[in-house]
N, CA, C and O atoms as a MOPAC input file, in Angstrom:
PM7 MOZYME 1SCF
protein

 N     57.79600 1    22.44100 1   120.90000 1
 C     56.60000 1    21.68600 1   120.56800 1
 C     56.95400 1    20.45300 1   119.74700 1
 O     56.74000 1    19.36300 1   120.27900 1
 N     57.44000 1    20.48300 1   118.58700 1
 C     58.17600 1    19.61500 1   118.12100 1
 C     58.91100 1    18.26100 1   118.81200 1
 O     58.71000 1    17.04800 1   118.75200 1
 N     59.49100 1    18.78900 1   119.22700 1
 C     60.68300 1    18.15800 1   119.94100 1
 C     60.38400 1    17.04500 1   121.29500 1
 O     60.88300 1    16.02900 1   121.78100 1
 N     59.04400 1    18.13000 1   121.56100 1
 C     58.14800 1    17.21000 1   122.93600 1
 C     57.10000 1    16.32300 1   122.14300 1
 O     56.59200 1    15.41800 1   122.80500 1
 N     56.64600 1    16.46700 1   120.63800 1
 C     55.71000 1    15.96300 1   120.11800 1
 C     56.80300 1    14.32000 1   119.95600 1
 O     56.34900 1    13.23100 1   120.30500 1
 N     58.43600 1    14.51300 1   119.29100 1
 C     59.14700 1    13.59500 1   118.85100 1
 C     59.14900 1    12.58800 1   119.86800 1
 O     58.82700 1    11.40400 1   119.76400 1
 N     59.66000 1    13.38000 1   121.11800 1
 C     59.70500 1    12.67000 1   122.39600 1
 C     58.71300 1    11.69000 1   122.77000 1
 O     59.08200 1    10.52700 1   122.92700 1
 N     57.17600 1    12.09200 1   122.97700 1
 C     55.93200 1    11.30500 1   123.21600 1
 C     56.14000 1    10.03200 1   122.09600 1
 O     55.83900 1     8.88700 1   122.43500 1
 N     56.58500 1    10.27000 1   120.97300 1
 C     56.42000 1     9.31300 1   119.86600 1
 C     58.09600 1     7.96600 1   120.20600 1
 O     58.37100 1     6.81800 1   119.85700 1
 N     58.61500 1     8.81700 1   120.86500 1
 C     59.78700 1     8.06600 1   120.88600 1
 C     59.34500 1     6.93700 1   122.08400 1
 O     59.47100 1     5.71400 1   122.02100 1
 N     58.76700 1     7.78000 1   123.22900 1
 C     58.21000 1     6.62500 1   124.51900 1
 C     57.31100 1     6.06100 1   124.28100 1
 O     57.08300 1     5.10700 1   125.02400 1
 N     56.48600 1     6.28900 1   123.32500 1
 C     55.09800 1     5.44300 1   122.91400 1
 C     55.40400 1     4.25500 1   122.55900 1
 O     54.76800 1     3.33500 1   123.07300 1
 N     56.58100 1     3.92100 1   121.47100 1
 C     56.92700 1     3.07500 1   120.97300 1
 C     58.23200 1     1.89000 1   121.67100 1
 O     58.54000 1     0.71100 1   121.49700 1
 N     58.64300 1     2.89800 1   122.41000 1
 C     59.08400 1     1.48000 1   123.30200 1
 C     58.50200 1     1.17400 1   124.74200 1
 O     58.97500 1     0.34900 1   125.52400 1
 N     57.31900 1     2.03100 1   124.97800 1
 C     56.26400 1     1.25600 1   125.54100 1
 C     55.50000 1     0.16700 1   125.09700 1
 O     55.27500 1    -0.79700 1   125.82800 1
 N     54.99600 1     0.27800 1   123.69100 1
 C     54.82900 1    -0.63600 1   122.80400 1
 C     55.65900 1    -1.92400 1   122.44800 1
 O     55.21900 1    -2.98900 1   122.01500 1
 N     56.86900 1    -1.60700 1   122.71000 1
 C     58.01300 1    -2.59700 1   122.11900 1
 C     58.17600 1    -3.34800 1   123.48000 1
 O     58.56100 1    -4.51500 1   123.56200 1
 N     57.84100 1    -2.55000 1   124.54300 1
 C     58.01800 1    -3.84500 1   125.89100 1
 C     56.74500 1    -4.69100 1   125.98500 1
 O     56.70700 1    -5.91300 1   126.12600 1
 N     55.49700 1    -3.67700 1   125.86300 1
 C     54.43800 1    -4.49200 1   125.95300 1
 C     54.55800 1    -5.73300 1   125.02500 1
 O     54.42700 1    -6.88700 1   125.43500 1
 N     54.80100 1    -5.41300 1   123.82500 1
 C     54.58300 1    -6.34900 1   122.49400 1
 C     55.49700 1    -8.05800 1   123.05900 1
 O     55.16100 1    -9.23600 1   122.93700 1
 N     56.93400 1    -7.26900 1   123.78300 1
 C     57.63200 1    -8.14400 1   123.91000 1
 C     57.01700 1    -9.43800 1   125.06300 1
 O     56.68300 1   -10.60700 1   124.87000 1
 N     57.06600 1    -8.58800 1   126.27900 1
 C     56.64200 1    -8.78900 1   127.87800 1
 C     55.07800 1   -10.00900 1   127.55300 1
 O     54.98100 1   -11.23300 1   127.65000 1
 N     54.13100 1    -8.98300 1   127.17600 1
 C     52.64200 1    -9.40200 1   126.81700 1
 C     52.26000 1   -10.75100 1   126.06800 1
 O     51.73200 1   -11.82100 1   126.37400 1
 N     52.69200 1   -10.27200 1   125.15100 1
 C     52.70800 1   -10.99000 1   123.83200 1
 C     53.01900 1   -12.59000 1   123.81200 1
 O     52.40500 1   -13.45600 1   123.18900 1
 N     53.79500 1   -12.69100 1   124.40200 1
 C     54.80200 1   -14.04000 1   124.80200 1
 C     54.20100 1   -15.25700 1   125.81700 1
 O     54.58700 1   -15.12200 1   126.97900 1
 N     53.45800 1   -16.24300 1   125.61100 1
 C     53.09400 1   -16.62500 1   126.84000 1
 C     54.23500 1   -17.64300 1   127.36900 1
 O     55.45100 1   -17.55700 1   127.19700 1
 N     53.42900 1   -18.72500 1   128.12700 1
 C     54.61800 1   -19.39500 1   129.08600 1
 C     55.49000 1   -20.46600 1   128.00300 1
 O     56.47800 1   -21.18800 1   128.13600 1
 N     54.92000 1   -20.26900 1   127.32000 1
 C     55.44800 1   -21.66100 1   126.08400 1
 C     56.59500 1   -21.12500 1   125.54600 1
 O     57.55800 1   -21.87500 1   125.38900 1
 N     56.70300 1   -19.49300 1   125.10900 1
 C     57.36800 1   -19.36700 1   124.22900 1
 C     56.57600 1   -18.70400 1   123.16900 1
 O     57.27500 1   -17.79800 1   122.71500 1
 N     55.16000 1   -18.76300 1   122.43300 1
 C     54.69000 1   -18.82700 1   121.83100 1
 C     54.01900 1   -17.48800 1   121.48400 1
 O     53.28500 1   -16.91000 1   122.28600 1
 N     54.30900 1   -17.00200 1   120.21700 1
 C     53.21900 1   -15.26500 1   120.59800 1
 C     52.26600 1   -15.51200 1   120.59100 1
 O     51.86900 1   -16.57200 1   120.10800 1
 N     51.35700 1   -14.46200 1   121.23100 1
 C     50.06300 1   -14.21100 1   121.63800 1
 C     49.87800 1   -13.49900 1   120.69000 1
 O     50.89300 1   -13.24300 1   120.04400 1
 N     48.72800 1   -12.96600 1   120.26300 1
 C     48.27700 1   -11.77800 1   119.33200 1
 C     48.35400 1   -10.75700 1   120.34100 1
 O     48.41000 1   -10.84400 1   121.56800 1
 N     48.34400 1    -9.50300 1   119.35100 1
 C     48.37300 1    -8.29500 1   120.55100 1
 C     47.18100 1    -7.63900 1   120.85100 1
 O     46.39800 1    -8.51500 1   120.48300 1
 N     46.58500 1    -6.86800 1   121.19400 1
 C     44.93900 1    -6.55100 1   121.72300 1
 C     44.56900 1    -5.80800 1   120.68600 1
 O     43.51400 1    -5.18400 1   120.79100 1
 N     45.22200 1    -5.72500 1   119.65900 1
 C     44.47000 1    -4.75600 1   118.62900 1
 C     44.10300 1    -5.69300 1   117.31400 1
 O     43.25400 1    -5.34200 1   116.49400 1
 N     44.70300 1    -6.68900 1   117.23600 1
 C     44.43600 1    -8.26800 1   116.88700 1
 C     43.23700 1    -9.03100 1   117.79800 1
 O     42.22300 1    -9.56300 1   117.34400 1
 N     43.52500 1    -8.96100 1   118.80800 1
 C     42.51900 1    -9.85500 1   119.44200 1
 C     40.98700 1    -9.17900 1   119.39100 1
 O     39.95100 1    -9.82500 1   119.23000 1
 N     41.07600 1    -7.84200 1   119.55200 1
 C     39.85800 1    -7.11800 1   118.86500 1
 C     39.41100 1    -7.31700 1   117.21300 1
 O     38.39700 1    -7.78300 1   116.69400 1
 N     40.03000 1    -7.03000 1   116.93800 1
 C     39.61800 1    -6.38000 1   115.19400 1
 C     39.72600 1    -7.87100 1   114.48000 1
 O     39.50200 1    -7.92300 1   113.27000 1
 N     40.02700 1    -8.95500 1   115.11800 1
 C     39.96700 1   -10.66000 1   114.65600 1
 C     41.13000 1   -10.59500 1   113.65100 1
 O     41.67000 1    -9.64600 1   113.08200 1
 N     41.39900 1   -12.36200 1   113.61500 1
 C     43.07500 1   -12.80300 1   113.70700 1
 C     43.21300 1   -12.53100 1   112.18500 1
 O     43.84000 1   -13.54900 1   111.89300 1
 N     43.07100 1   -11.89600 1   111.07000 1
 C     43.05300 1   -11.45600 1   109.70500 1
 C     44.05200 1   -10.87000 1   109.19200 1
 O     44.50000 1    -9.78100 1   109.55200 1
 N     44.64000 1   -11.87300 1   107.92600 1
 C     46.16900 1   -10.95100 1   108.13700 1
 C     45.88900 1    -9.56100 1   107.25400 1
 O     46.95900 1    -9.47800 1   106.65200 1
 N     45.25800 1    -8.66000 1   106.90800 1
 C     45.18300 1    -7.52300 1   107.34500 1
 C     45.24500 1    -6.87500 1   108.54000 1
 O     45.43700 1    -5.68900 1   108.80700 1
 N     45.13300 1    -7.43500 1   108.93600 1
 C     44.49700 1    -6.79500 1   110.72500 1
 C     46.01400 1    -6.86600 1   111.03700 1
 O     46.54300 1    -5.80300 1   111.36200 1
 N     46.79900 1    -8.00700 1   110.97900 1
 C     48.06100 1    -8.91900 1   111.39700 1
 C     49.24400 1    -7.69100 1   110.85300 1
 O     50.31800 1    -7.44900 1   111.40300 1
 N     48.71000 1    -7.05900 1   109.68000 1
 C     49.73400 1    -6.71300 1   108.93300 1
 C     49.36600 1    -5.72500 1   109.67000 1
 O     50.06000 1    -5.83600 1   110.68000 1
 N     48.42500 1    -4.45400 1   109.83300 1
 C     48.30800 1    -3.10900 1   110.33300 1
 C     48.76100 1    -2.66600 1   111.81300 1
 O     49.02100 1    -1.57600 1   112.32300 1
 N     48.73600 1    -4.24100 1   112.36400 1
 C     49.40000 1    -4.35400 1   113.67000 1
 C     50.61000 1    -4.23800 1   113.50800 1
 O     51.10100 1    -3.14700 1   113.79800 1
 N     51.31600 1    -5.10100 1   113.09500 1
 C     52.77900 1    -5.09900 1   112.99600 1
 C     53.71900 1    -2.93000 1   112.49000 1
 O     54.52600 1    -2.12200 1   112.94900 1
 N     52.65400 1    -3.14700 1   111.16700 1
 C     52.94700 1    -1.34900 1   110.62500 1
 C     52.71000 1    -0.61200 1   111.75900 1
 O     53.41500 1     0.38600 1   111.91400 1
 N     51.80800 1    -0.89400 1   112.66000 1
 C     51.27300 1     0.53900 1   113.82700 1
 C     52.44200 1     0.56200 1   114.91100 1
 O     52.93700 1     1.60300 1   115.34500 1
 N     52.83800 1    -0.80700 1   115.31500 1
 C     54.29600 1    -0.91000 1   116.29900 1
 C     55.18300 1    -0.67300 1   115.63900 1
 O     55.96100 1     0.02800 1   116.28500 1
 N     55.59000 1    -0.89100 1   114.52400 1
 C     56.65900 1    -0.56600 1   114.02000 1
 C     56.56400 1     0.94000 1   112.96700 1
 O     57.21300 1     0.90000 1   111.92100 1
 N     55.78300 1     2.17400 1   113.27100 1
 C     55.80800 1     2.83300 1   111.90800 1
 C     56.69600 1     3.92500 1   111.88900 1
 O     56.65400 1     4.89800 1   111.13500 1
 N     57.69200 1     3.62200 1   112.99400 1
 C     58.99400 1     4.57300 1   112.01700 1
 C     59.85700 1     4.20200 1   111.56100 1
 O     60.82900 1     4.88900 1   111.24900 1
 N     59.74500 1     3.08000 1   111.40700 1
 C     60.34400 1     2.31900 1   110.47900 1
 C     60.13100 1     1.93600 1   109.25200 1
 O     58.94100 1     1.74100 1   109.00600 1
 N     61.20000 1     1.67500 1   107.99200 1
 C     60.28100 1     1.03200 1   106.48300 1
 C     61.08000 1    -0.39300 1   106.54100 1
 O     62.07400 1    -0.68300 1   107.20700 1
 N     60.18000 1    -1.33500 1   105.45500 1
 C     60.33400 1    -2.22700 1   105.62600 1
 C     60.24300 1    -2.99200 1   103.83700 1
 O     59.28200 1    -2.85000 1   103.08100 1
 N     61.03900 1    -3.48100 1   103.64200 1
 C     60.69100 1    -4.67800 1   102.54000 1
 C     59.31800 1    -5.68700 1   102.56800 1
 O     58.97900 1    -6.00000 1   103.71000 1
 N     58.46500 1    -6.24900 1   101.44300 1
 C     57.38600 1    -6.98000 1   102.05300 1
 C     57.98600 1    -7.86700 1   102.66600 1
 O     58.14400 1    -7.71800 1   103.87700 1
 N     58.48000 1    -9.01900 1   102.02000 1
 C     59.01100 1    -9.81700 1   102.66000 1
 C     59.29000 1   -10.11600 1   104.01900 1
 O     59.02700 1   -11.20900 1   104.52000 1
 N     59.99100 1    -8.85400 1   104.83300 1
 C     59.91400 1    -8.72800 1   106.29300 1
 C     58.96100 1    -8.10100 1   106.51200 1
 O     59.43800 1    -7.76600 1   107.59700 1
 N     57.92200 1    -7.55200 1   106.50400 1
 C     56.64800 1    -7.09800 1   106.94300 1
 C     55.66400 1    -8.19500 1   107.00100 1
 O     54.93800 1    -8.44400 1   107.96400 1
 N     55.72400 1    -9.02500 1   105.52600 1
 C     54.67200 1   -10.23600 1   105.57900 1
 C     55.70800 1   -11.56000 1   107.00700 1
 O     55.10800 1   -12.38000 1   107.70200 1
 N     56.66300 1   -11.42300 1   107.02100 1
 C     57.20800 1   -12.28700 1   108.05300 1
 C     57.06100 1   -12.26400 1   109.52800 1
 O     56.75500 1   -13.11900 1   110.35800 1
 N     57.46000 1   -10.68200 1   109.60300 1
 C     56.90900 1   -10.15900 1   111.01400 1
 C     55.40700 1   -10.02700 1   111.11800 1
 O     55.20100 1    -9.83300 1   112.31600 1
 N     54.72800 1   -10.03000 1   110.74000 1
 C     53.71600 1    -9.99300 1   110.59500 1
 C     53.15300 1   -11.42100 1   111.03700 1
 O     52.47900 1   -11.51000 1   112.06400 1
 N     53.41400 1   -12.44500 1   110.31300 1
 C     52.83200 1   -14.09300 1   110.62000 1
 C     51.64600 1   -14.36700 1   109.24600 1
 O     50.59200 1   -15.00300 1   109.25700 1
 N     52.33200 1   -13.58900 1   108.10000 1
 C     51.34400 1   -13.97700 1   107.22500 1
 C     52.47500 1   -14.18600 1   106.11000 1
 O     53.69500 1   -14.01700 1   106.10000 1
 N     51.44300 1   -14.67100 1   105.08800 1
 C     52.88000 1   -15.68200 1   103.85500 1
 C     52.53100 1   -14.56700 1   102.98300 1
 O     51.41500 1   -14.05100 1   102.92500 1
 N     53.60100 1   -14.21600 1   102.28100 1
 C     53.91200 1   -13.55900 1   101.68400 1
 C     52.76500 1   -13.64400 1   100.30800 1
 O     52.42900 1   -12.48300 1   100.07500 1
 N     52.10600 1   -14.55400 1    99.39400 1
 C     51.37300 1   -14.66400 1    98.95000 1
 C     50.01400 1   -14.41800 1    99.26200 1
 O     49.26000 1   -14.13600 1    98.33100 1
 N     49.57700 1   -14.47700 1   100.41800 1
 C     48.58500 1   -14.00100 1   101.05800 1
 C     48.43800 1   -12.60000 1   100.79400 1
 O     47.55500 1   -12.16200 1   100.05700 1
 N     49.75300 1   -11.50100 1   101.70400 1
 C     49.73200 1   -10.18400 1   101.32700 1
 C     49.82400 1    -9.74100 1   100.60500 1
 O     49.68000 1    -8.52100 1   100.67400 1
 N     50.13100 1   -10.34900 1    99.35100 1
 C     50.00600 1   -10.05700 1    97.88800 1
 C     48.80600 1    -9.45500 1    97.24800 1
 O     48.70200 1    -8.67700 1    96.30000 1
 N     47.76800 1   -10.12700 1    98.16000 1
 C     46.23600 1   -10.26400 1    97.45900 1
 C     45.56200 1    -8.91600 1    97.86600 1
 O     44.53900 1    -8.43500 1    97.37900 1
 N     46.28500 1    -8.44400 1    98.78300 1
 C     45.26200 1    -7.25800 1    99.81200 1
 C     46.57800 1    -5.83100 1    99.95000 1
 O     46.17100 1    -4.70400 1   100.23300 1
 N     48.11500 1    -6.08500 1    99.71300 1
 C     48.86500 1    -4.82900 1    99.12800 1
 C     48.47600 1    -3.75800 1    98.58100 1
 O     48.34000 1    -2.59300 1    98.95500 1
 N     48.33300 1    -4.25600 1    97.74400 1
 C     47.83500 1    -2.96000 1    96.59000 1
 C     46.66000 1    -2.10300 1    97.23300 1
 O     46.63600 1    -1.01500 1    96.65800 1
 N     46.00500 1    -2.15900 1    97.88500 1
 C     44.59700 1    -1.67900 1    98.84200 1
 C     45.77500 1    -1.04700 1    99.44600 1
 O     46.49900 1    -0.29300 1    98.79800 1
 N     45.92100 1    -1.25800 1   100.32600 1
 C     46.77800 1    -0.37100 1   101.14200 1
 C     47.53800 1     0.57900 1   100.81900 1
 O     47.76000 1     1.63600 1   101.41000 1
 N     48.00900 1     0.10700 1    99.68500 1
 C     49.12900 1     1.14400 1    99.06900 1
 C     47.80700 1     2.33000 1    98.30700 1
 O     47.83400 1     3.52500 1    98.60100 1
 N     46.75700 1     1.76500 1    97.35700 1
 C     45.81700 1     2.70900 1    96.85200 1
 C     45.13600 1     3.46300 1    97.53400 1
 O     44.56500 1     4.40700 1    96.98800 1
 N     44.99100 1     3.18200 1    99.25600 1
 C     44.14400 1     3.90000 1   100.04500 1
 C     45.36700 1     4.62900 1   100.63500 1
 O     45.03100 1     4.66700 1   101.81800 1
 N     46.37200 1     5.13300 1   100.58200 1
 C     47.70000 1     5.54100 1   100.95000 1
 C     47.18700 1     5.30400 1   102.39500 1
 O     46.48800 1     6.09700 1   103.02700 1
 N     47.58100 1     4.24200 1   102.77400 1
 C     47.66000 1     3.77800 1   104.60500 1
 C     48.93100 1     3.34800 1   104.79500 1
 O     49.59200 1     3.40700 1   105.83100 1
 N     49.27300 1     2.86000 1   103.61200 1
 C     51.17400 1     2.60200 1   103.50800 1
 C     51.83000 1     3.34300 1   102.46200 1
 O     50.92500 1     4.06200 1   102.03800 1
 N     52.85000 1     3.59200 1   101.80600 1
 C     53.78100 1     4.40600 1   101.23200 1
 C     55.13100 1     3.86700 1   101.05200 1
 O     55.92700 1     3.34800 1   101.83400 1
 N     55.15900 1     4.10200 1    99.96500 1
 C     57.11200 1     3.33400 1    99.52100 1
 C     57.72800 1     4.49700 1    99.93700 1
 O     57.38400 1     5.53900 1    99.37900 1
 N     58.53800 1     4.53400 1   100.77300 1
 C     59.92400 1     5.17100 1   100.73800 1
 C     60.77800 1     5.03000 1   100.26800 1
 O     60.91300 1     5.88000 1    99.38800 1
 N     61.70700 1     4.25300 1   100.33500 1
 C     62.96600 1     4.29400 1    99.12200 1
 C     63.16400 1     2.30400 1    98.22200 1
 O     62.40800 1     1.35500 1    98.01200 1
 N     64.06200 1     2.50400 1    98.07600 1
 C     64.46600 1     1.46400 1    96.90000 1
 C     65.79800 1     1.41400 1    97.69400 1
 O     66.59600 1     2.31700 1    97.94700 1
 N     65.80600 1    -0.10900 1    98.06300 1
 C     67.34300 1    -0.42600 1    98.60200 1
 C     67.46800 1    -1.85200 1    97.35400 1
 O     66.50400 1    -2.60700 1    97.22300 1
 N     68.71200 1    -2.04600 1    96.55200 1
 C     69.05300 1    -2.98500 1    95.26400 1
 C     67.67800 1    -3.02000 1    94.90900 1
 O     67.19100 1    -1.89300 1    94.80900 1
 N     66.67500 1    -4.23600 1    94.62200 1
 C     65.78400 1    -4.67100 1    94.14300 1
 C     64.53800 1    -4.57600 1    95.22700 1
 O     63.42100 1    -4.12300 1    94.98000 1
 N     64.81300 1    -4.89600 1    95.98000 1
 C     63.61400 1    -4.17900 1    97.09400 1
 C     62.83800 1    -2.85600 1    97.32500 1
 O     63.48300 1    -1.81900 1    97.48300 1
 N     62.08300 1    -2.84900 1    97.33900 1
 C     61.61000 1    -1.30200 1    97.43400 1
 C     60.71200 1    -1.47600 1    98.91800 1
 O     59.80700 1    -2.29900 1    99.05200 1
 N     61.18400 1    -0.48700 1   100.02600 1
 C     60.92300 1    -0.73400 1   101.31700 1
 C     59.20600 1     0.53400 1   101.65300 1
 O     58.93700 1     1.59900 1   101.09700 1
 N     58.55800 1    -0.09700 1   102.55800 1
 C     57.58100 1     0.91300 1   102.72700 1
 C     57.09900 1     1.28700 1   104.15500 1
 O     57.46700 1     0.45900 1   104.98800 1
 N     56.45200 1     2.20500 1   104.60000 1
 C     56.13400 1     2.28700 1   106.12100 1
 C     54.81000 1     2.39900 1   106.26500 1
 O     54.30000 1     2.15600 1   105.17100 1
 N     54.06700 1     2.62500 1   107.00100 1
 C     52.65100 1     3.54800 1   107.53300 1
 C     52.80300 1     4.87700 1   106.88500 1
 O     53.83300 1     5.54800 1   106.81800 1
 N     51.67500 1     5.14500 1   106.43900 1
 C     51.62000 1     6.47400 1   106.26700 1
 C     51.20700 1     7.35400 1   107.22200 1
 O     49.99900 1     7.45900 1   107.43300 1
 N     52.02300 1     8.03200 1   107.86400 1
 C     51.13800 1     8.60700 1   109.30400 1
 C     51.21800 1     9.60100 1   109.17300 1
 O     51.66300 1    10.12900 1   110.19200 1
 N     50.93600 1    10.56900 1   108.06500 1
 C     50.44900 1    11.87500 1   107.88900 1
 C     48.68100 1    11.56700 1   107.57400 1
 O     47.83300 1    12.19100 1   108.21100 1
 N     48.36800 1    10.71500 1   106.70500 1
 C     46.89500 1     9.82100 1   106.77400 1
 C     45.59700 1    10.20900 1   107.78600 1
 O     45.54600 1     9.51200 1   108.79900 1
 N     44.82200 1    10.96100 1   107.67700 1
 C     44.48200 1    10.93400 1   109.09900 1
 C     43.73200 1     9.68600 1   109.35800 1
 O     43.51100 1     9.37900 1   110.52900 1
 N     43.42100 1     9.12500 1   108.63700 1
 C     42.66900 1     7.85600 1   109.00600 1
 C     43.83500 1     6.94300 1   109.58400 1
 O     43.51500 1     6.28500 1   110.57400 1
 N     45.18500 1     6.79400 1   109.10500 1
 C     45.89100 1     6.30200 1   109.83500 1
 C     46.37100 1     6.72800 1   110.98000 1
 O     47.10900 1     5.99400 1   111.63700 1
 N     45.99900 1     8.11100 1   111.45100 1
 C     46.60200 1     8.73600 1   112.27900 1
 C     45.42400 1     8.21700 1   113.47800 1
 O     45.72500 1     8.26000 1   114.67100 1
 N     44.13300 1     7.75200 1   113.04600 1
 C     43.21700 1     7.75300 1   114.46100 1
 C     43.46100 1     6.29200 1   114.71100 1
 O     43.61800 1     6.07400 1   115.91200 1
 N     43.55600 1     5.04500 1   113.82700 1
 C     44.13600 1     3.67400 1   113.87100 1
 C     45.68600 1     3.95400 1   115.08900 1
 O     45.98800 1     3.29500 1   116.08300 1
 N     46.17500 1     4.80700 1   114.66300 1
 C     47.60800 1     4.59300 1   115.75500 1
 C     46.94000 1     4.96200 1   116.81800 1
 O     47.21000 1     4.38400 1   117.87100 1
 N     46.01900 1     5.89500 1   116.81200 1
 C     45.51600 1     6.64300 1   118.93000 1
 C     44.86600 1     5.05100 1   119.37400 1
 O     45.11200 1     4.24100 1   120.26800 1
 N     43.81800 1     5.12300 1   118.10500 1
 C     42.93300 1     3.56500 1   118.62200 1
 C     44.34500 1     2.49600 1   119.22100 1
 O     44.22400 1     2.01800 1   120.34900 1
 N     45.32200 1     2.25600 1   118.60100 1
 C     45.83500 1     0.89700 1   119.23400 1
 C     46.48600 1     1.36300 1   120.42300 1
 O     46.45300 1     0.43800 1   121.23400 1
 N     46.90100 1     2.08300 1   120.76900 1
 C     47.75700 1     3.20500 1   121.68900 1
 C     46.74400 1     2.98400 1   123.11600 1
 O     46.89500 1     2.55500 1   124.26000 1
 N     45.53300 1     3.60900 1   122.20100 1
 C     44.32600 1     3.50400 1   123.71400 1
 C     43.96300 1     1.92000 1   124.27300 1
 O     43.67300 1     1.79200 1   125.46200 1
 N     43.99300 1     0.55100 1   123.24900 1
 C     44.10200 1    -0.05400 1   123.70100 1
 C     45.11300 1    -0.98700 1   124.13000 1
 O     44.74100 1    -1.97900 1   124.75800 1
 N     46.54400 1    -0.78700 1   123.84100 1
 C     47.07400 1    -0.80700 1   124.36500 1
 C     47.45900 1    -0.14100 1   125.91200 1
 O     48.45000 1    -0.44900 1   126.57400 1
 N     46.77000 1     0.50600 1   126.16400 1
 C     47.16700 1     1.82500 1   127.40600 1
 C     46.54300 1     0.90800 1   127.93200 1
 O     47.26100 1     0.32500 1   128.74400 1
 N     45.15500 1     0.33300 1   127.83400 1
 C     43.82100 1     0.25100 1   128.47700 1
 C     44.10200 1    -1.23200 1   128.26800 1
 O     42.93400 1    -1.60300 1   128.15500 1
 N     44.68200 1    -2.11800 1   128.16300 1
 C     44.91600 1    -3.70000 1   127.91700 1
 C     44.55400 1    -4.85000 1   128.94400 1
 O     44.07500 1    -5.98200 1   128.86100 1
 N     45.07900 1    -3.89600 1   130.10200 1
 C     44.73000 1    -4.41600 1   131.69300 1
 C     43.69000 1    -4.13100 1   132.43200 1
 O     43.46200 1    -4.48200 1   133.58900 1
 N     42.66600 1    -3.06500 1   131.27200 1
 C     41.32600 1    -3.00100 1   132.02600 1
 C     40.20000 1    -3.24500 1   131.15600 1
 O     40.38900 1    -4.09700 1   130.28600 1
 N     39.10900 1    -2.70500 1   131.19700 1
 C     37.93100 1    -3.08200 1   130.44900 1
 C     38.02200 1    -2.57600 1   129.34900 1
 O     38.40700 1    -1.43900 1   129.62300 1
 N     37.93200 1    -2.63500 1   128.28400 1
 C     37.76800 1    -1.62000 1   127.20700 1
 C     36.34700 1    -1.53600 1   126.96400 1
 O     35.79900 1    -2.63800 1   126.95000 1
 N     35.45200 1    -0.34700 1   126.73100 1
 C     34.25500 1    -0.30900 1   126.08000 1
 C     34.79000 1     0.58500 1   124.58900 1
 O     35.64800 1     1.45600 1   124.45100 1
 N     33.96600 1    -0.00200 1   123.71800 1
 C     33.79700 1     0.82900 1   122.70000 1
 C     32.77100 1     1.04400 1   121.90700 1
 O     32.32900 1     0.11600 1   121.23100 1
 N     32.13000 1     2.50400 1   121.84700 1
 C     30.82500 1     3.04000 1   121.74100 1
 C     30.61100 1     2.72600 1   119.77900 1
 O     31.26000 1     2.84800 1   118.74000 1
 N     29.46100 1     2.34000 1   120.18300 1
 C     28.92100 1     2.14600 1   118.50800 1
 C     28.69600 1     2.84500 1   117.94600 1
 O     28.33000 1     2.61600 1   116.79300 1

């Protein structure tokens, strides 16, 4: 059970990592937002929870989170601490002076945010409805 649960999580994410790549990219060169951005509007919260939901087995320094992300580091400054107080993110360790953090995906509120982008990601190429 385990092991098939790891598995699903392992293909999810580089389904994700082709879409993000493939999708994302238009003819210019230029990223696109991804559909869970283009829904929930271009907000770098939104910017940042995107980036954490493709990437959350991974931890990260802000610095590269606010980078990958497409937001300035001063910006995420202002709205951090929320995240970290609503535990939706979590420090994991301390590398020199950095202290790196991930998604919290034991969370269940973060846990229905990952199905939500998952489903629209799945669903990207067709209609999405979503019930009020």
């Amino acid at each position: 059970m385990f092991l098939s649960l790891k598995y699903n999580n392992i293909i999810r994410n580089i389904y994700k990592v082709i879409v993000y790549k493939l999708i994302m990219t238009n003819k210019n060169g230029l990223d696109n937002d991804s559909i869970f951005v283009e829904i929930f509007g271009n907000n770098p919260t939104i910017k940042v929870l995107d980036f954490l939901i493709t990437f959350a087995d991974f931890d990260y320094p802000l610095t590269e989170i606010a980078k990958n992300s497409r937001v300035s580091y001063s910006t995420m400054q202002t709205f951090w601490y929320k995240l970290e107080k609503n535990n939706i993110v979590i420090k994991t360790r301390r590398i020199g002076k950095s202290d790196l953090y991930k998604l919290n995906t034991s969370n269940p509120a973060v846990k229905e945010l990952i199905n939500l982008d998952w489903k629209l990601t799945k669903n990207s190429g067709k209609e999405v409805l979503i019930e009020a």
